[in-house]
KOLPASE-553758 format. One record per residue (C-alpha): x, y, z; residue number from 1. Coordinates in steps of 0.001 Angstrom, whole numbers, plus 524288, in hexadecimal, padded with zeros to 5 digits. Layout:
BEGIN
+-------+-------+-------+-----+
|  east | north |    up | num |
+-------+-------+-------+-----+
|     X |     Y |     Z | NUM |
...
+-------+-------+-------+-----+
//
This chain:
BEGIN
+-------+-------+-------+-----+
|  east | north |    up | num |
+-------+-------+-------+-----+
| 838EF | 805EF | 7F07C |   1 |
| 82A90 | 804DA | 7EB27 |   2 |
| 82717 | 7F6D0 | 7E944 |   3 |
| 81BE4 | 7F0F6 | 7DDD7 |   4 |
| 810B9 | 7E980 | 7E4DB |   5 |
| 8044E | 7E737 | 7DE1B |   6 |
| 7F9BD | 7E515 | 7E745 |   7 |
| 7EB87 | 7DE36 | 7E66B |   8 |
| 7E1C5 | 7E6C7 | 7EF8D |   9 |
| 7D4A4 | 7DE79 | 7F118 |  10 |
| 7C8BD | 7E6B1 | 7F04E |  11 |
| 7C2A7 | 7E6A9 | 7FDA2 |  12 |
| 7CCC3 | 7E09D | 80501 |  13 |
| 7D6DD | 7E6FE | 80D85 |  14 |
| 7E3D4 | 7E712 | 806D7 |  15 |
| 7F06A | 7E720 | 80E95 |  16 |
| 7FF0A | 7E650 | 80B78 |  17 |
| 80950 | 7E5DB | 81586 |  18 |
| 81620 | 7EE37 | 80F95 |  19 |
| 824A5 | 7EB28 | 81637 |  20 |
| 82DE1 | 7F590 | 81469 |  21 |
| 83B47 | 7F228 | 8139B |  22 |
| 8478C | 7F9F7 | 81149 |  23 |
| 85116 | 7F5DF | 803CC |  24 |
| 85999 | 7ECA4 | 80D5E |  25 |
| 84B0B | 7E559 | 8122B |  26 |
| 849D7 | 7EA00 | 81F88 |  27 |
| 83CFF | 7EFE9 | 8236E |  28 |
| 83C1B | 7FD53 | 82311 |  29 |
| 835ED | 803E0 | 8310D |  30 |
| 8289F | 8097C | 82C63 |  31 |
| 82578 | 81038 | 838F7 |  32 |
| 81E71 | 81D7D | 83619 |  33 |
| 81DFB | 81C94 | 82799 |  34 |
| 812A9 | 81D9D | 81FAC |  35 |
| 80BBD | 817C2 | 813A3 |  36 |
| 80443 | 81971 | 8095A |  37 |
| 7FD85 | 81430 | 7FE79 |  38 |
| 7F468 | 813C2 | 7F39F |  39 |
| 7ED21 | 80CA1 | 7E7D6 |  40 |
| 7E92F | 812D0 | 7DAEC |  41 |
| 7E2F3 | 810D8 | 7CFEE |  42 |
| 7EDB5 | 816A9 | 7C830 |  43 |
| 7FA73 | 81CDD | 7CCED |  44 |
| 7F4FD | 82A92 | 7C921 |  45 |
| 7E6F5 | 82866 | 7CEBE |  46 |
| 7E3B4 | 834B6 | 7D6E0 |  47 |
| 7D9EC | 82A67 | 7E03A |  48 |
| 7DE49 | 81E4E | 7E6AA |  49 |
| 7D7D0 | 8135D | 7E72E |  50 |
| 7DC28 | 81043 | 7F5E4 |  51 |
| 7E69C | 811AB | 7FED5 |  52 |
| 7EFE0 | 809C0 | 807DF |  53 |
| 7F06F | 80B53 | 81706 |  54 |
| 7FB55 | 807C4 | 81CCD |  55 |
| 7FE44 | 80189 | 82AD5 |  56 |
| 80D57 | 7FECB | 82ECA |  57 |
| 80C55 | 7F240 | 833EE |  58 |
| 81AE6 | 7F032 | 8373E |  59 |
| 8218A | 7FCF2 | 837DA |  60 |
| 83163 | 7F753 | 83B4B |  61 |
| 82DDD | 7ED7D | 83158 |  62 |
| 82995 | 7F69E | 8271F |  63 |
| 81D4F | 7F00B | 824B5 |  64 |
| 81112 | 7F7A0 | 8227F |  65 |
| 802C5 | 7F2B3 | 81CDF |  66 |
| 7FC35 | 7FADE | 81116 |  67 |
| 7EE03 | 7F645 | 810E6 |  68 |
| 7E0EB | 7FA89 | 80A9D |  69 |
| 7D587 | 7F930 | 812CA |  70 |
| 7C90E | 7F086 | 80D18 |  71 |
| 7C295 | 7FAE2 | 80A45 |  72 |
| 7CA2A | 801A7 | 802DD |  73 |
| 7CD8A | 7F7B6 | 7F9DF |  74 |
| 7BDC2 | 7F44A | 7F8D9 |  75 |
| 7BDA3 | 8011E | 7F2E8 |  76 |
| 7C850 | 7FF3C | 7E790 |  77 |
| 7C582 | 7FCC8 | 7DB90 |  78 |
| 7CB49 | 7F036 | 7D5C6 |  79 |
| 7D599 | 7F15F | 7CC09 |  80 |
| 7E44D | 7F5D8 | 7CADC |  81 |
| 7E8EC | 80092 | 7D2CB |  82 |
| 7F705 | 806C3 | 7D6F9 |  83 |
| 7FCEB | 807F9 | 7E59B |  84 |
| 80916 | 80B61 | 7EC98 |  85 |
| 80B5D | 80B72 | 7F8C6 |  86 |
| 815E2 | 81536 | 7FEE8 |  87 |
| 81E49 | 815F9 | 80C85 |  88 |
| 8208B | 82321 | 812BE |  89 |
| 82CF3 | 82390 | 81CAC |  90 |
| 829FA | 82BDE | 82944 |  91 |
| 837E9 | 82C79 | 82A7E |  92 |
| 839BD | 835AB | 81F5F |  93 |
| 82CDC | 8371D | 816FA |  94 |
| 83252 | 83040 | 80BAF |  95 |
| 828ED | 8291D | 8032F |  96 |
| 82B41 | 81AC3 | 7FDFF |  97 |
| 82117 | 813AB | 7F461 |  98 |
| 82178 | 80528 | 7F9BE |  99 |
| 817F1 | 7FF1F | 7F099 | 100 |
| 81188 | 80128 | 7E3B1 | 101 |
| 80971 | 7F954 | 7DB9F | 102 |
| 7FC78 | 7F543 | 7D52F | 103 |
| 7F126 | 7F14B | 7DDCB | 104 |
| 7E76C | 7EA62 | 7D7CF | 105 |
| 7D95C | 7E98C | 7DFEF | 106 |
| 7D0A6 | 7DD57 | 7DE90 | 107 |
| 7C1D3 | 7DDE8 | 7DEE8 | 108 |
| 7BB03 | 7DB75 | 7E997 | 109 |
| 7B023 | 7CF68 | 7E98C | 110 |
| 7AB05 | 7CF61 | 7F569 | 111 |
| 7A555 | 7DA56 | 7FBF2 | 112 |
+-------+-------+-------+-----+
//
């Protein structure tokens, strides 16, 4: 079910991407009590990361939740090509789905 997204993240600015879930027939899937996670990597077998998602549902019967990076954390990436994915945990029965996956490539900052 994982989809390919390549991102832009720009240095110093807050970064924020609002994710609809939807089942294989289109209909929103009810988010309510799931969780989220995410991260971006240098390399897919980096041990670090170079900063991670939160995640805010924003429309749970819609299936629509918000994966953002705060300003500061992406003031303290370094530019360059990275690796993310983002991944959907079901309260309902703990199973684990990988949404999104991609490069994410973070622009230098100018002003400051």
């Amino acid at each position: 079910m994982s989809g390919s997204l390549d991102l832009t993240i720009e240095q110093g600015a807050t970064f924020s991407r609002v994710i609809t879930i939807k089942d294989n027939s289109n209909v929103a899937v009810d988010i309510t009590s799931d969780t989220f996670a995410g991260q971006v990597r240098k390399r897919h077998q980096s041990a670090s990361t170079e900063a991670a998602f939160s995640f805010t549902i924003t429309d749970a019967a819609n299936g629509e939740v918000t994966a953002t990076i705060s300003s500061t954390d992406t003031a303290a990436m370094t530019p360059g090509d990275f690796v993310y994915d983002i991944e959907w945990t079901q309260a309902s029965d703990s199973s684990v789905t990988r949404l999104l996956e991609g490069v994410a490539r973070v622009t230098p900052q100018v002003t400051r």
